[in-house]
C-alpha positions, 0 to 999 in steps of 0.5 A: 500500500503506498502512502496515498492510499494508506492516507486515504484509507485513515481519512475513510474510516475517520469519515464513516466514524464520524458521520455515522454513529454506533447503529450503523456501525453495527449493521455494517459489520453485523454485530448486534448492537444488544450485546456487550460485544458490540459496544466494546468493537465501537469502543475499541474503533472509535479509540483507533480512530482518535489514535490514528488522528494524533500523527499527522498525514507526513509522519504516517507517510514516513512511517508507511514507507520506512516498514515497506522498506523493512518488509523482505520481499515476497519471495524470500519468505515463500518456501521453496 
């Protein structure tokens, strides 16, 4: 995933979670909102979401691109 479209992605899921509330959350990714459950997967998206937006666009971005650096490529991992 370059940058870009990791930017995109945090600016997505930071748009739907703010434009939609725990209801729709729960018909999205089907939890049933009458369970604990449910409750704490908002909790839980809802605190990623505030994290996420604690660095800014060029500190992810340098991030991003300094741990697709560190990932060995594909072939190296696969078994021969």
């Amino acid at each position: 995933m370059e940058p870009a479209q990791f930017n995109q992605f945090r600016k997505a899921l930071g748009t739907f979670y703010w434009d939609h509330g725990f209801e729709t959350f729960c018909r999205v990714t089907g939890f049933d909102p009458q369970f604990p459950h449910a409750l704490e997967k908002w909790q839980q998206f809802s605190t990623c979401i505030q994290a996420m937006g604690q660095l800014d666009d060029r500190t992810w971005e340098k991030l991003l691109e300094a741990s697709l650096v560190d990932q060995a490529p594909i072939e190296s991992v696969l078994p021969r």
